[in-house]
LOTORPA-428792 format. One record per residue: x, y, z of N, C-alpha, C in turn. Coordinates in steps of 0.001 Angstrom, whole numbers, plus 500000, padded with zeros to 6 digits. Layout:
XYZXYZXYZ...
! end
This chain:
482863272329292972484068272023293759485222272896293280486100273332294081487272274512293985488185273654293091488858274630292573490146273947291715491193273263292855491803273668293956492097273585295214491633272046295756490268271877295704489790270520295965490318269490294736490166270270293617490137268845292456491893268477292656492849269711293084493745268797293097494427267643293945495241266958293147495650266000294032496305266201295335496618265702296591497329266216297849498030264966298698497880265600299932498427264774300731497826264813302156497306264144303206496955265003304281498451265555304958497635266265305910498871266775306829498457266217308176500078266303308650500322265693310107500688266699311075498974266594311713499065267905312390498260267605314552498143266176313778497702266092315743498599266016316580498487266100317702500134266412319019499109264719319661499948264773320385500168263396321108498975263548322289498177265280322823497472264979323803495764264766323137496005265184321761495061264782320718494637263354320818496088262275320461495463261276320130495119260526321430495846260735322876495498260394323773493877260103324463493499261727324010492307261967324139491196261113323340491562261406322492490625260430321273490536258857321559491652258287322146491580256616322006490650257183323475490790257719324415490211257724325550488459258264325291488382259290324489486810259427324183486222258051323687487192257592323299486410256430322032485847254895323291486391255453323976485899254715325682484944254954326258484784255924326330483790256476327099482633257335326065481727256619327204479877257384325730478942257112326537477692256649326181476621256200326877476402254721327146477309254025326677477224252806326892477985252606328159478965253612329128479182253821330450477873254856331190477495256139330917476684256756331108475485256429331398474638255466330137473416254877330811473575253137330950474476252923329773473627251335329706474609250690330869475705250782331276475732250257332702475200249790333344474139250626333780473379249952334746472079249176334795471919248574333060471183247622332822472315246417332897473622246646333043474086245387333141474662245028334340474827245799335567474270245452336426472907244701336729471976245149336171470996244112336776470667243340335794471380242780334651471503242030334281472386240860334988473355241112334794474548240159335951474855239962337049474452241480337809474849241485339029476150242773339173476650242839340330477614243999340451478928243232339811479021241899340471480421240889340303480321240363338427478971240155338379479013239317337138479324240711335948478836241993336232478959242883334921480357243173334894481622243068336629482399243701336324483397242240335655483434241346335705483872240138335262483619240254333765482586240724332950482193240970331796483117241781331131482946243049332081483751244328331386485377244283331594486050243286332913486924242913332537487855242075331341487204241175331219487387240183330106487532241022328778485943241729328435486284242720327196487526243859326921487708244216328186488585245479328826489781244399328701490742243636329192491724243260328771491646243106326880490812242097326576490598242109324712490927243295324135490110244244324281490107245779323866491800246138323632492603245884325260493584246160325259494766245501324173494916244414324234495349243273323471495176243519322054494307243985321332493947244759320200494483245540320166494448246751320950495011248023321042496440248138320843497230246981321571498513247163321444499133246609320115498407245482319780498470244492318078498118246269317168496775246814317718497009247704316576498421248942316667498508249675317779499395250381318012501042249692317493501142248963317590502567248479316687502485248339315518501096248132314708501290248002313477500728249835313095500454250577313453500486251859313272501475252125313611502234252270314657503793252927314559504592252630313979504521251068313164505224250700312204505021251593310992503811251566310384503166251981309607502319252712309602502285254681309949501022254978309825500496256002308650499324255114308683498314254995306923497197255407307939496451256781307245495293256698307482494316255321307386494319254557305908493619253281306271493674252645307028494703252815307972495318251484309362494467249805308976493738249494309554493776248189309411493101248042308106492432248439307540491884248753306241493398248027305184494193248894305568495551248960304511496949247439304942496292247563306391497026246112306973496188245008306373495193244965306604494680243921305988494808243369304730494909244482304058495301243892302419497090243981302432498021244479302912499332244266303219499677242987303408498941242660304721499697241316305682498442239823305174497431240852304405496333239438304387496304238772303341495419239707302731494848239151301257494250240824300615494309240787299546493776242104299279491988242437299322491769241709299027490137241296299079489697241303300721490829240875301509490276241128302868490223242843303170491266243476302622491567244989302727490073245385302509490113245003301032488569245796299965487390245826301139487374244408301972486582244114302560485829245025304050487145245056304557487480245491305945487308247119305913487958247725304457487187249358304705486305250020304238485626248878303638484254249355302623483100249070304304483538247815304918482912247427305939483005248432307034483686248952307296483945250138308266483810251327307855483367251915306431483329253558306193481783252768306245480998251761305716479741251904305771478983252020307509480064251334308508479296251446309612479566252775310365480957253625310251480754254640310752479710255708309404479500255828308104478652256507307518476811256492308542477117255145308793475448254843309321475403255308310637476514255396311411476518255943312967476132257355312547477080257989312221476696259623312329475225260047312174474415259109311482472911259147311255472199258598312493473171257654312873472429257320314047472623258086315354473613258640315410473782259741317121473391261025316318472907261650315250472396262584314616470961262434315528469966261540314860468991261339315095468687261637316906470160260496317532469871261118319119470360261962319698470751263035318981470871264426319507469411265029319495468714264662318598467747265056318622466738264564319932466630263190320419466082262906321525466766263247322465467822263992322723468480264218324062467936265656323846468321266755323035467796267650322800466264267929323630465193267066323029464137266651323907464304267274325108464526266710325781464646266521327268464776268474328265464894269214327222464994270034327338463853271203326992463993271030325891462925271651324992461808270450324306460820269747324409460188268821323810459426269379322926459296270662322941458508271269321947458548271464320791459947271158320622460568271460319201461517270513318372460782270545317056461053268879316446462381268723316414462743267171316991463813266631316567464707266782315655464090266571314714465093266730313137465802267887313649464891269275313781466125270556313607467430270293314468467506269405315428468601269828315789469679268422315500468930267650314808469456266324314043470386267416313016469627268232312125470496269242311056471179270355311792471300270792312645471960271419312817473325270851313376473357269789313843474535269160314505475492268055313491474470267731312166475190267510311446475809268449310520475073269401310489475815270966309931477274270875310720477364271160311941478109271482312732479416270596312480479366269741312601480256268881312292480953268419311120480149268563309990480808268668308936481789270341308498481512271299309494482148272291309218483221272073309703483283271503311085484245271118311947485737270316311344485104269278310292485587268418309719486347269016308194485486270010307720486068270750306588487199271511306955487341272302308082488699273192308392489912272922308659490056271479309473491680270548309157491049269560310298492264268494309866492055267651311354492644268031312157493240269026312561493216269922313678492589270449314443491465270875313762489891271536314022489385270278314811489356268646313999488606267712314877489392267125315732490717267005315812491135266440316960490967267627318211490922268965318002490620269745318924489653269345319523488431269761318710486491269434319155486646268314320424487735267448319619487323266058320454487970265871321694489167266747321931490384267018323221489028267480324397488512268446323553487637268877324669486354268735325291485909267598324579484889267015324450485156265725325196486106265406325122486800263504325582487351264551326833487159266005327286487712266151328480486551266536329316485397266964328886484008266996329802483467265707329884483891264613329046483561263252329970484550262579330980485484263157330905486673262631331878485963263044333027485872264588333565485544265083334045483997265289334982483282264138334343481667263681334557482347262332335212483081261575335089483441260292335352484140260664336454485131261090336289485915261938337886484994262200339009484141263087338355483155263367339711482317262252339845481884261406339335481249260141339887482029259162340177482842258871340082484022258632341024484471258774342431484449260450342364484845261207343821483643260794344604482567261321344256481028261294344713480764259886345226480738258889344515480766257514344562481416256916345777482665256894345770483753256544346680483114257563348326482575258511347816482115259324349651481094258651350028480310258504348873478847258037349524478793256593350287479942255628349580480138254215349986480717254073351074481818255359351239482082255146352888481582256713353979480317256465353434478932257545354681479502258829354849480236259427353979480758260975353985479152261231353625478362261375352768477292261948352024476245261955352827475183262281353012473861262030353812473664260473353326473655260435352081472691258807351925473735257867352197473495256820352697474321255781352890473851254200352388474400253917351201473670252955350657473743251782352075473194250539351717473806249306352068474633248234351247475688248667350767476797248412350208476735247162350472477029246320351407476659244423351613476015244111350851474222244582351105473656244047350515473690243963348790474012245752348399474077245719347369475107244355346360476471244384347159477149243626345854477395242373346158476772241924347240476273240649347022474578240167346506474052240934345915472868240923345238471894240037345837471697240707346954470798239869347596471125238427348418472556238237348928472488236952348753473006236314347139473336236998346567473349235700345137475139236307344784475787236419345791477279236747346139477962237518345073476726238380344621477487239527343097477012238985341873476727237809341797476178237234340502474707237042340120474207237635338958472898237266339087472784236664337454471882235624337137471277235143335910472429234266335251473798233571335956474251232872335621475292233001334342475636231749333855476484232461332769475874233290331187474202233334331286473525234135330682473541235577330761473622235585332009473533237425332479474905237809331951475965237038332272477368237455332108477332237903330444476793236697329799477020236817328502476571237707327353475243238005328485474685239947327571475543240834327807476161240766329176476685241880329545478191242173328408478705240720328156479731240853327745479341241241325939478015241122325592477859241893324465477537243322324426477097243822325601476993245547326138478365245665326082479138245086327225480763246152326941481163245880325803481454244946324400481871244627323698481694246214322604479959246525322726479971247990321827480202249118322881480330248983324044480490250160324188482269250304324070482753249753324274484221249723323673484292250240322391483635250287321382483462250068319988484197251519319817485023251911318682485953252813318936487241253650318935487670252159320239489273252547320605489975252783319270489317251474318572490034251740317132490743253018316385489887253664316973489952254555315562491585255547316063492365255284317588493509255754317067494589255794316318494081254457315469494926253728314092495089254534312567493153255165313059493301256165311462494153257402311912494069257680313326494506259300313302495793259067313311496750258171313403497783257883313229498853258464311797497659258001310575498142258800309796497837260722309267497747261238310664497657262837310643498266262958311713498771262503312502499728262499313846501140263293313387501898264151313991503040264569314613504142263773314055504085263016315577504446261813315631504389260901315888503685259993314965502818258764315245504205257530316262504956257939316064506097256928316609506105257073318222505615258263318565505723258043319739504061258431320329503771259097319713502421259765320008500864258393319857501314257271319501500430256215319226500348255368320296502033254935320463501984254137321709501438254814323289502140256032323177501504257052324520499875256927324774499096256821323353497955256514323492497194254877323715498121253965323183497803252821323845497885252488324950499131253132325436499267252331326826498953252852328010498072254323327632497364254763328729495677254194328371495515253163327423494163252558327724493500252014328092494551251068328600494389249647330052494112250363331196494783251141331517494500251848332757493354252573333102493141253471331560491308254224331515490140253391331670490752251961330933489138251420330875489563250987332528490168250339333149490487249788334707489668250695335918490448252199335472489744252996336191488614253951335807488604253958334742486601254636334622485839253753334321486125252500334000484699251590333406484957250118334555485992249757335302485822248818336728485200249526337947486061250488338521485913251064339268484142251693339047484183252130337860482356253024337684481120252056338159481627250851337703480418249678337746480913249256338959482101249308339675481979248598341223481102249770341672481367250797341748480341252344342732479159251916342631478563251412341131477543251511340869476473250429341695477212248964341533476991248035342268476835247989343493477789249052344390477529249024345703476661250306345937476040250870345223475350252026345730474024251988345342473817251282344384471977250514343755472547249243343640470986248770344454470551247188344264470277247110343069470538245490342368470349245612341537469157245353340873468193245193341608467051245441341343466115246161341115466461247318341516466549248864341218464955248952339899464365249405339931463556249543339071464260250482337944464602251514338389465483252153337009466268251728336404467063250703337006468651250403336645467689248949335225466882248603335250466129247921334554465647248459333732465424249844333506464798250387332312465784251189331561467164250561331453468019251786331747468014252149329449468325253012329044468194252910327654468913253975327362469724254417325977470807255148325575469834256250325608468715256995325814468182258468326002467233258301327349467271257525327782466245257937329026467338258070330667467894259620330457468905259995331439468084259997332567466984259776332885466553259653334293466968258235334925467290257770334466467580256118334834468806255433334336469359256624334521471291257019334139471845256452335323472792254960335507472932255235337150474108256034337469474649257090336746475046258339336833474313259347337553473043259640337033471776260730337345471614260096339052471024258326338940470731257820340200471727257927341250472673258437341343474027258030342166474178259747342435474310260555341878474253261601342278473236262276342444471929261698342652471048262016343358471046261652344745470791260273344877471231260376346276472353261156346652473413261558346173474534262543346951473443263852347276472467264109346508471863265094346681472123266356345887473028265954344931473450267310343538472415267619343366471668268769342979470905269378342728471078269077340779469893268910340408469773269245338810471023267651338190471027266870339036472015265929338297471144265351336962470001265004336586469461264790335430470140265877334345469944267087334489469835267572333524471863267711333253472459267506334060473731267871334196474262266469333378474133265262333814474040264216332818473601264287331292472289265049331386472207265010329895472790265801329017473522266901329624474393267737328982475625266187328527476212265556329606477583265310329156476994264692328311476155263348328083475525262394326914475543262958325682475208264634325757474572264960324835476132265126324039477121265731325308478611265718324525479060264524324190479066263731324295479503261898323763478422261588322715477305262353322683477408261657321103477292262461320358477130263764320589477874264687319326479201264084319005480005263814319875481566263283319923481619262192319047480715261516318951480629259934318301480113260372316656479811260960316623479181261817315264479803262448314919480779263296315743482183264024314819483106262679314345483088262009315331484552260984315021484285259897313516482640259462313948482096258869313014482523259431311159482598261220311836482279261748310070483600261611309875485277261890310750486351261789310098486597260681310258486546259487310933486957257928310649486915257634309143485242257896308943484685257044307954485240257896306452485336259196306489486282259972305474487494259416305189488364259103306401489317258905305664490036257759305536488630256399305512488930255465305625488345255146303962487472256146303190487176256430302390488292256817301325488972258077301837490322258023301112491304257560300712491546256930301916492326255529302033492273254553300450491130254101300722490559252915299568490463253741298538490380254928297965490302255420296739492125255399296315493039256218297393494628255889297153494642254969296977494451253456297132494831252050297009493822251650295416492909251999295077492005252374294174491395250803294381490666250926295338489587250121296112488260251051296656488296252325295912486992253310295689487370254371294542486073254765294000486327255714292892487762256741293540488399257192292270489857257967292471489376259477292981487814259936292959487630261009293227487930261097294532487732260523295120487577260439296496488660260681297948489907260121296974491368260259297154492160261314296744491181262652296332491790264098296350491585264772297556492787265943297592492758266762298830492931268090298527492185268611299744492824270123299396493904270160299746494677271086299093495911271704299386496095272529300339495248273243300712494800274333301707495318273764302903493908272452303298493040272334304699494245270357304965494051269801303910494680268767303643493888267917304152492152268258303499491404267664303993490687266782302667490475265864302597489551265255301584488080265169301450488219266354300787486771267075300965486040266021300050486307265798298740485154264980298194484734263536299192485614262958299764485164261728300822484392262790301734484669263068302480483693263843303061482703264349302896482060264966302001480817264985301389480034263703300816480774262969300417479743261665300292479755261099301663480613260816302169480087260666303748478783261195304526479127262727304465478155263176305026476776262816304255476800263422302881475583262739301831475235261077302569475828260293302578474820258974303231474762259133304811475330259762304937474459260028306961473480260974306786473039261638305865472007262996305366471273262056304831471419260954304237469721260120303713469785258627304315470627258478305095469849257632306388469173258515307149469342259542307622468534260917308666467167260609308308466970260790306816465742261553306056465138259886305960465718258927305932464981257591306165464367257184307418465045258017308344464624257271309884463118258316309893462899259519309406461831260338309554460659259836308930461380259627307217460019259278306551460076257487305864460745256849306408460685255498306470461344254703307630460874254760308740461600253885309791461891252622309406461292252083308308461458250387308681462827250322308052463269250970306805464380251203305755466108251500306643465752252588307448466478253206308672466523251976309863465815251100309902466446249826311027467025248873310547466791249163309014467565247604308351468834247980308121468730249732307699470297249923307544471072250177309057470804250615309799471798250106311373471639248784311586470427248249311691470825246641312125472276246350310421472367246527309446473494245947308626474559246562309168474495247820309552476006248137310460476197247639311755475640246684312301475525246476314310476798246003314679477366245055313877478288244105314191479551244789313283479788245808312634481069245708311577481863246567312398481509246885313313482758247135314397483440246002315121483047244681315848483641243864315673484133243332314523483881243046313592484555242675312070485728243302311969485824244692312133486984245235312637488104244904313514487633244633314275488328244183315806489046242436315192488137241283314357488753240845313905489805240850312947489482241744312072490789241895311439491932242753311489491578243188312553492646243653313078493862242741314049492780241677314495493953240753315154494106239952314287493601239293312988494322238474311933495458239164311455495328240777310856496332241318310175497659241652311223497265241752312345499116242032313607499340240167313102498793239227313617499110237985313881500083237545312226499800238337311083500111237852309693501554239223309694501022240184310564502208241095310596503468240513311212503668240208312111504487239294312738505438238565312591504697237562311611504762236473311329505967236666309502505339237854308988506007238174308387507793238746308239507416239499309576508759240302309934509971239046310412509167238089310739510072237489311200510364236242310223509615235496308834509946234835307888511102236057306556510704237096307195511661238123306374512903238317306981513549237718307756514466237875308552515111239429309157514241240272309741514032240874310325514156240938311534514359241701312650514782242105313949513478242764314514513075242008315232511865242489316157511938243348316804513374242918317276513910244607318191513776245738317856513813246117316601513934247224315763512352247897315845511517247435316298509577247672316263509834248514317193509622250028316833509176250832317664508245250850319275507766249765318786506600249992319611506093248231319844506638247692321084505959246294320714504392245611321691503663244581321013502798244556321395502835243522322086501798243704323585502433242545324199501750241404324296502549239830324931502148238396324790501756238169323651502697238117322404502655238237321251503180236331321246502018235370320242500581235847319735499860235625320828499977235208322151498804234934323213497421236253322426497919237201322453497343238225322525495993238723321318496959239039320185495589238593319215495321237257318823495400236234319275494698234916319624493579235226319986493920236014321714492766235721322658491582236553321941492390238014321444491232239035321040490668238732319766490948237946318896490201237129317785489163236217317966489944235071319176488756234210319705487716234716320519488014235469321328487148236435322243486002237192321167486652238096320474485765238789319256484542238218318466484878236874318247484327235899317596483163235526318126483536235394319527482790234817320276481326236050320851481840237044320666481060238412320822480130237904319026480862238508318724479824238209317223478467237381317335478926236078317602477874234808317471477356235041318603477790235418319898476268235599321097475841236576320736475636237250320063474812238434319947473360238274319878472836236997319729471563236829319264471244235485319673471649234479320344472058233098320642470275232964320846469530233411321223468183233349321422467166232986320602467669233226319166467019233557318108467114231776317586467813231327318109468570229699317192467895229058318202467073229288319222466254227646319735465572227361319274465669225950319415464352225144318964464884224766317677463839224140316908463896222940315829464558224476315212465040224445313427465151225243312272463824226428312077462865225274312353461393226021311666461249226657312957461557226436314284461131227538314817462087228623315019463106228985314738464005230094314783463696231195314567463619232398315012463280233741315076464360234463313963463778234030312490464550234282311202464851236184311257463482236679311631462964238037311584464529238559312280464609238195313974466065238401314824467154238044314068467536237474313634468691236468313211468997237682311819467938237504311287468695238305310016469098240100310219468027240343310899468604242091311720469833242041312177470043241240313408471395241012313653472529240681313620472165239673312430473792239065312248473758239621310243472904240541309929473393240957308794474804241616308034475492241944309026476805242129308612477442241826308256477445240281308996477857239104308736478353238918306546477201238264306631476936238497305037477142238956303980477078240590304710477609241536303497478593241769303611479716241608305015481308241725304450482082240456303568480844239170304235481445237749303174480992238288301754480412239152301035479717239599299949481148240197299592481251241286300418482433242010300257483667241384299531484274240536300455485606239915300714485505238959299113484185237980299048484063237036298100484119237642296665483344238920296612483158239411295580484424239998294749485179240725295752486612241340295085487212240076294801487248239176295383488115237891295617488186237121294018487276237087294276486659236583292409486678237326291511486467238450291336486219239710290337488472239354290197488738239750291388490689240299290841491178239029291023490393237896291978491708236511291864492230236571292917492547237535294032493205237460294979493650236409295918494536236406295976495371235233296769496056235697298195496287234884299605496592235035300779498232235131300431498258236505300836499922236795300403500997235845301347502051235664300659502951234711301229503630235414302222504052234900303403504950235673304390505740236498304165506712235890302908508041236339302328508020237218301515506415237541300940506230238131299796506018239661300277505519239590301688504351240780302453505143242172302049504627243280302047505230244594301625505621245037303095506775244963303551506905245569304899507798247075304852507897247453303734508630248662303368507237249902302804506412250334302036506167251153302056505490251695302973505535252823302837504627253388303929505232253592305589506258252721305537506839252256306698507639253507307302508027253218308864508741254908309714509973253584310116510794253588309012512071252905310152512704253577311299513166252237312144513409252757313105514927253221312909
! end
């Protein structure tokens, strides 16, 4: 390591405002609009998936704005990482970013791996892995040259999916009113047969509402870039409050097209899975328009959303890494920078190092490689909760401190309606995740399900309990809360 690296630094604040825009908006859009859509259509129905993705899609928002005020108040690369132990308890902090650098460390291994099956689709001849390593090559170079370099990658990357969504959009909207040769039967479609948009009851609704719940999974992260922002004071909120509107119009509007243009019975729309782009109801929808080559044109954008998810994955989880080493809630190595790049290269290399031997686990031990994603499945909601405990304790503070609300840059709205709803809502995502697994007597419970899926669970109570006891930590008093460092007065 360079002398340059060993010393101590600072990052730099170097993203512009159409950076972070972009980014809360990539962090929207992936394959969980692209393919899995249209398994939840025929899971729910056209009415029941968009009722799903509404509900999540307001939450999302409601979060977004709880987080965006406490980043423009305060922006810390750790964002809720650093709120949490601020406004909570410190042990919740320890908790919340050890819990989140481990689930984005395990993503980048995991959209690594499916670059390699999208790759496929092209060339099948040639093994996976190579282009698993070459794309994690890629990205860690990306990530070494500044966060300039990655908020770029990602401007333009979060702009060829805009741009895939646009045109299925345009396309969509012709075909439904008979501009196109094909002309669905739109009636029939979104009333599903007769079953008036709804299908499988408040069951169908309730998968669906665990599909949008990850494909949302994300938005978050315009909280970390907050602390490499310009100007996070204005450049944060610009990005919140164009997110209600993105998810409204690319993820309502996508699943109404979709609904009225395939039944939902659709044999594809049933097999639909994060690499099998033939049964994209993207691919299906602009086929009937009659695009020529729409498979393979789809699997290009997929293939850009999760390279995208694998860049973001490697700087989230870096410098949520750094974060906790400054607060010295991870070794102090970790919390050096270059001076150069104002990048924290040693977090970054251990980052990448555990997405490089989850890779080499999924090849030569699959079973090892499902236990470690099933322990990351859920710590993106875990996130999402504490992020609405720590605004709700933020708050609450400013105002036992006798403080002026007015003075908040940036305020979040139906404050607390708001992270109420997105706490209870969140919660409620968590525990259906698996509701299947708990019928029947104890002895018959599907232990095998239960523990894959709700393992997260566990190890952030491991987390939280363990610091808790080891330092003593106590739920900071209102009056006590640190609302000055770090802070951008207004």
């Amino acid at each position: 390591m360079s002398e340059e690296t060993q010393q101590p630094g600072a990052l730099k604040r170097t993203m512009k405002t159409r950076h972070l825009s972009m980014i809360a908006l990539g962090g929207t859009i992936g394959t969980g609009l692209f393919v899995a859509s249209g398994a939840t259509v025929a899971q729910a129905g056209p009415f029941g998936a968009l009722t799903s993705y509404a509900v999540i899609g307001l939450m999302v928002y409601f979060l977004m704005t709880s987080l965006g005020e406490m980043a423009t108040y305060m922006p810390v690369s750790g964002s809720f990482s650093t709120y949490a132990d601020r406004f909570v308890d410190p042990a919740f902090g320890f908790a919340m970013g050890w819990n989140y650098w481990f689930n984005w460390a395990i993503t980048v291994a995991v959209e690594a791996a499916t670059v390699g099956v999208v790759m496929g689709y092209w060339l099948p001849h040639v093994p996976t892995w190579i282009w698993s390593a070459v794309v994690l090559a890629l990205i860690t170079v990306i990530n070494l040259m500044s966060a300039k370099s990655y908020a770029e990658t990602e401007f333009w990357m979060a702009t060829i999916k805009v741009v895939a969504v646009i045109a299925f959009l345009i396309i969509g909207v012709a075909t439904i009113f008979g501009i196109m040769s094909y002309h669905p039967d739109v009636a029939r479609n979104l009333s599903a047969g007769g079953n008036h948009g709804f299908v499988g009851g408040f069951g169908g609704m309730l998968a669906v509402f665990m599909v949008a719940g990850f494909s949302f999974q994300g938005t978050e992260m315009v909280g970390i870039t907050a602390g490499e922002s310009e100007t996070p004071e204005t450049s944060v909120p610009t990005a919140i409050k164009q997110v209600f509107w993105r998810i409204l119009l690319f993820y309502i509007l996508a699943i109404f097209i979709i609904g009225a243009s395939l039944f939902y019975k659709n044999p594809a729309l049933l097999h639909s899975s994060e690499t099998n782009i033939a049964v994209s109801p993207f691919t299906l929808v602009f086929k009937q328009a009659g695009l020529a080559g729409a498979a393979s044109l789809m699997n290009a954008v997929i293939l850009t959303s999760v390279i995208s998810s694998a860049n973001s994955g490697v700087y989230a989880s870096t410098r949520m890494l750094y974060a906790m080493a400054q607060e010295g809630k991870a070794p102090k190595i970790f919390g050096r920078v270059n001076i150069n790049t104002g990048i924290p290269v040693p977090a970054l290399l251990a980052t990448v190092a555990v997405g490089l031997l989850t890779f080499v686990t999924s090849v030569f031990g699959p079973g090892i490689y499902y236990y470690l994603v099933a322990a990351s499945g859920l710590t993106g909601f875990i996130a999402w909760i504490g992020i609405a405990i720590s605004h709700y304790r933020f708050r609450r503070a400013f105002v036992a401190q006798g403080r002026d609300i007015k003075k908040l840059r940036y305020h979040a709205k139906w404050f607390p309606v708001g992270p109420i709803l997105a706490l209870v809502l969140s919660i409620v995502v968590v525990v259906g995740q698996d509701l299947a697994s708990f019928q029947g007597s104890i002895s018959h419970w599907n232990w095998s399900g239960i523990i894959t899926t709700y393992m997260s669970v566990p190890l952030f109570l491991a987390l939280y309990f363990g610091y808790k006891f080891k330092h003593k930590t106590k739920l900071r008093k209102l009056t006590e809360v640190d609302l000055d460092t770090d802070a951008r007065q207004s």
